[in-house]
C-alpha positions as CSV (number, residue, x, y, z in Angstrom):
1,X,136.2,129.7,154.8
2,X,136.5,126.3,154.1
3,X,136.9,123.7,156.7
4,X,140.9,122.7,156.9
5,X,140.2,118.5,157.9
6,X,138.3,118.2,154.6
7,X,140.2,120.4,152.6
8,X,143.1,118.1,154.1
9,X,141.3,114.8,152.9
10,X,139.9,116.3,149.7
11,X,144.1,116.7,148.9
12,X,144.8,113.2,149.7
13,X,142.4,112.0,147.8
14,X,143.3,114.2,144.7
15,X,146.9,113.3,145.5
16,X,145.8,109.2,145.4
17,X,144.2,109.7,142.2
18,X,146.4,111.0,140.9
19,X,149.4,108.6,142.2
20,X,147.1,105.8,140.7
21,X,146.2,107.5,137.2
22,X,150.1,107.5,136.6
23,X,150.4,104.0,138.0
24,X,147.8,103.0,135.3
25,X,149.6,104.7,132.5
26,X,153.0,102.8,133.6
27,X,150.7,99.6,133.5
28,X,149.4,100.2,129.9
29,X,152.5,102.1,128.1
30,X,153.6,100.1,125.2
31,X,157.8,99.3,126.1
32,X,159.7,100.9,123.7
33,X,160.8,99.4,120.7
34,X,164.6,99.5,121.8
35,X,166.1,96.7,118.7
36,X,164.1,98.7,116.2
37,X,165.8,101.9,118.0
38,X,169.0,100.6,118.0
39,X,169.0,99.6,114.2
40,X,168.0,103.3,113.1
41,X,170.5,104.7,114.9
42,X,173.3,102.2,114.0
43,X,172.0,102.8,110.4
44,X,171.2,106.8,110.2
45,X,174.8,106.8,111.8
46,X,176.3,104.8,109.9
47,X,175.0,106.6,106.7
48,X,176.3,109.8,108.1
49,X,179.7,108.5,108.3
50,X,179.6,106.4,104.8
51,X,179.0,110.0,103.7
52,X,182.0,111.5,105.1
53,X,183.9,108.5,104.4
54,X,183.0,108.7,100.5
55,X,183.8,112.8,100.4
56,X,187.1,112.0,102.0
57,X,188.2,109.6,99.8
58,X,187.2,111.7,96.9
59,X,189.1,114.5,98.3
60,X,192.2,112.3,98.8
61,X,192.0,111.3,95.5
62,X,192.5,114.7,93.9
63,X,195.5,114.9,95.7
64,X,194.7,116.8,98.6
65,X,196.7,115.8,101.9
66,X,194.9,114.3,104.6
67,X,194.8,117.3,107.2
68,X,193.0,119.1,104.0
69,X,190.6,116.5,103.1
70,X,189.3,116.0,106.9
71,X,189.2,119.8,107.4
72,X,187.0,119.7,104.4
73,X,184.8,117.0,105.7
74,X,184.3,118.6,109.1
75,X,183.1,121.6,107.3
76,X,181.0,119.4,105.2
77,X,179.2,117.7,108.0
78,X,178.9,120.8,110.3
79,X,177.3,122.7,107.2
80,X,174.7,120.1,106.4
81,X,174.1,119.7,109.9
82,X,173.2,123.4,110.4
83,X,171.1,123.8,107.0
84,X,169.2,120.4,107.8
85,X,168.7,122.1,111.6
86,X,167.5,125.9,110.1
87,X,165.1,123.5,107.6
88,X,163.6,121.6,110.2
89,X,165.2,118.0,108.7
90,X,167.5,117.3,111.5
91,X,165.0,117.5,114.4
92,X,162.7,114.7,111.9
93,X,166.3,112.9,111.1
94,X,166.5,112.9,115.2
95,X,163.7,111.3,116.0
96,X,164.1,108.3,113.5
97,X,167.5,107.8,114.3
98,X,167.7,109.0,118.0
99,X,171.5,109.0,119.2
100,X,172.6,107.6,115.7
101,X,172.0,111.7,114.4
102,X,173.8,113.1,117.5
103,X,177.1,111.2,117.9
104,X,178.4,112.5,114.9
105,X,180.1,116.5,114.4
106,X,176.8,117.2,112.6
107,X,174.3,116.6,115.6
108,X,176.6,119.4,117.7
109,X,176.2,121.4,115.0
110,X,172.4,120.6,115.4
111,X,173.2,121.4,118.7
112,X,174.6,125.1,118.3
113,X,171.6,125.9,116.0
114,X,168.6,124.8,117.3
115,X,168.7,127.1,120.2
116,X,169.6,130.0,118.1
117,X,166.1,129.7,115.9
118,X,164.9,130.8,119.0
119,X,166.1,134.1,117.6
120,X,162.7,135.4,116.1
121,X,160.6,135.7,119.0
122,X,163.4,137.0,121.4
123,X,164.8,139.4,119.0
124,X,168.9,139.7,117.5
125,X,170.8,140.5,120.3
126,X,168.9,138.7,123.3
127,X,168.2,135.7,121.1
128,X,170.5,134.7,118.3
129,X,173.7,135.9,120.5
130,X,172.8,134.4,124.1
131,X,171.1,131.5,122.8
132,X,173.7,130.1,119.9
133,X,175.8,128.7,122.5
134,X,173.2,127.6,125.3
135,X,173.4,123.7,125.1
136,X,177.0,123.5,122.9
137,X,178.7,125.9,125.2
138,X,179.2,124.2,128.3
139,X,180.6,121.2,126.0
140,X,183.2,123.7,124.4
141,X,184.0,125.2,127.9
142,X,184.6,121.4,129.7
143,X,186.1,120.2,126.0
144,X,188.7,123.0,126.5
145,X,189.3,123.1,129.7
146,X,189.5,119.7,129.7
147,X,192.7,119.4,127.2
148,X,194.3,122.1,128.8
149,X,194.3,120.0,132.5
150,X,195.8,117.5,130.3
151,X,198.4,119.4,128.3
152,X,199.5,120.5,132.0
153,X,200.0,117.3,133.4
154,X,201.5,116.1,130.3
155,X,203.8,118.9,130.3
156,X,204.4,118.3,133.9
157,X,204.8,114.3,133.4
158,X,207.3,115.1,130.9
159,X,209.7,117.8,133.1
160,X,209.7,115.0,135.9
161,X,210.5,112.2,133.9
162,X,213.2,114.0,131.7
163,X,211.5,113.9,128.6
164,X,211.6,116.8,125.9
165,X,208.1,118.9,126.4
């Protein structure tokens, strides 16, 4: 057996060493190139919307109303968002861009797939079902249940004050 005072010591010294090896790193880590960050993603996202912008206006312009033609975009953007993600685009896209390739509807659809790729090492069922929704579905759950609270109290706002719900 070994002796417990200098298997006590030998622990605080690994411990120190290590508490000093990461202090080190922090010392020597390059700061991260936020401007240059900020550009890519006001650029990647700005190109992703240019995009839908451009097909909307086309759309509008073969007279199809404007519910239509955004419908249509949405589909566009969550379509090419999943196809880039099954490709292995979207994740390279990501790390240009950073938050410039998630704030728009094609980075939750990147969101929805990703974890379902998962599918071929955890089989159908266990994969592609209970991961599809892993990271998007507690967004949908607060997204809905967050309109309803506020269709409620609207509702309710507009009973007390008289207005026509």
């Amino acid at each position: 057996m070994g002796d417990p005072l200098r298997d006590s010591m030998r622990a605080s010294l690994e411990e120190a060493r290590k508490k000093e090896y990461a202090a080190l790193i922090e010392e020597t880590k390059a700061p991260p190139p936020v401007l240059k960050n900020m550009v890519m993603a006001f650029l990647v996202g700005g190109l992703i919307c240019l995009i839908a912008q451009i097909l909307y206006a086309l759309l509008v312009g073969t007279n199809l109303n404007d519910k239509d033609a955004i419908t249509v975009v949405l589909l566009f953007l969550i379509f090419c968002g999943s196809v880039l993600t099954g490709l292995g685009v979207y994740d390279k896209i990501g790390k240009v861009a950073g938050a410039g390739s998630v704030v728009p509807i094609s980075g939750f659809a990147n969101s929805v797939v990703a974890p379902a790729l998962e599918w071929k090492t955890e089989g159908l069922i266990a994969g592609l079902c209970a991961k599809l929704f892993s990271l998007a579905g507690p967004v949908i759950v607060f997204g809905v249940t967050g309109s309803v609270i506020l269709g409620l109290i609207k509702y309710l706002w507009l009973l007390w004050t008289g207005g026509v719900p």
